[in-house]
C-alpha positions as CSV (number, residue, x, y, z in Angstrom):
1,X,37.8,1.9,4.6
2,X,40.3,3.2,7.2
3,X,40.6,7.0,7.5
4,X,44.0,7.8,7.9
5,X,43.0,9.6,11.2
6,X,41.9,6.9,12.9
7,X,44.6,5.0,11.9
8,X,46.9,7.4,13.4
9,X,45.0,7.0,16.6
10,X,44.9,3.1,16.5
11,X,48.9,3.1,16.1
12,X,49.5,5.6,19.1
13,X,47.3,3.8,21.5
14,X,49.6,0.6,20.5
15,X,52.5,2.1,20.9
16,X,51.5,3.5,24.5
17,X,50.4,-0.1,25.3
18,X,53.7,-1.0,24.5
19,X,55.6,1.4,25.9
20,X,53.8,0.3,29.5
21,X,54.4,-3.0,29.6
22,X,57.7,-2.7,28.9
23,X,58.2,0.0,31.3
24,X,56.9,-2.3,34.1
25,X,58.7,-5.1,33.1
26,X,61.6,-3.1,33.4
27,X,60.9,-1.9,37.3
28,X,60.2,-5.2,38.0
29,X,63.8,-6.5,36.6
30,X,65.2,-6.1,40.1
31,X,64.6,-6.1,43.8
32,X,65.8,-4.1,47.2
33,X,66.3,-5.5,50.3
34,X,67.1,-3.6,53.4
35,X,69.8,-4.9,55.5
36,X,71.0,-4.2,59.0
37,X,74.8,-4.1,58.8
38,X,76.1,-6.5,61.9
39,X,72.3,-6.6,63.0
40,X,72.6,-3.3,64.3
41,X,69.2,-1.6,63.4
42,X,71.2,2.3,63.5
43,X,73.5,1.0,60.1
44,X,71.1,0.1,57.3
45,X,71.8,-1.0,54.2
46,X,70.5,-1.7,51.2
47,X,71.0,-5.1,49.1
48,X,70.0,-4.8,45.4
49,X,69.4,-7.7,43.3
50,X,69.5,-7.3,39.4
51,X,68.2,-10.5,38.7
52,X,71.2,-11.0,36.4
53,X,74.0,-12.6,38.6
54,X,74.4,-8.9,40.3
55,X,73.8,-8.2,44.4
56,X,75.3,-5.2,45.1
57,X,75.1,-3.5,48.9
58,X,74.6,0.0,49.4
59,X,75.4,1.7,52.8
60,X,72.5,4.0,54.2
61,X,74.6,5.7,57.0
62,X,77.8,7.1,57.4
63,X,80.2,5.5,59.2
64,X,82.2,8.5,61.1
65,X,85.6,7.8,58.4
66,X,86.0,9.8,55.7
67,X,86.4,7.1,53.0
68,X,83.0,5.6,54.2
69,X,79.5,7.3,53.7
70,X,75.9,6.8,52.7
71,X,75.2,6.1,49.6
72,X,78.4,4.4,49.4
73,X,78.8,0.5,47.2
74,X,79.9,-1.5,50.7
75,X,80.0,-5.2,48.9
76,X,78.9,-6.6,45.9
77,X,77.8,-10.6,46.4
């Protein structure tokens, strides 16, 4: 017969299992490229891909105008 305790245990070790895998599965849902914007190695930027029908660019430098600066959304694809 089970005792309740170890049942307990059995049921929280599944549910960490579970709770990994899907937490990989989930950092592995999308992927980031670093782009050079013009080829100029000084203005990186960073492509993301969702994997769902999403790329989105994201600017790594600031470009000297107010309106434009890192961490900026410079294009989506």
């Amino acid at each position: 017969m089970f005792n309740p305790r170890h049942w307990r245990q059995l049921v929280a070790g599944f549910a960490t299992a579970v709770l990994a895998l899907a937490a990989t599965s989930a950092h592995a849902a999308f992927s980031i490229t670093t782009r050079w914007d013009g080829g100029d190695a000084a203005k990186p930027q960073y492509e993301v891909d969702t994997n769902a029908g999403l790329v989105f660019k994201i600017r790594a430098y600031d470009n000297g105008v107010s309106t434009q600066s890192a961490g900026d959304i410079s294009s989506l694809v």
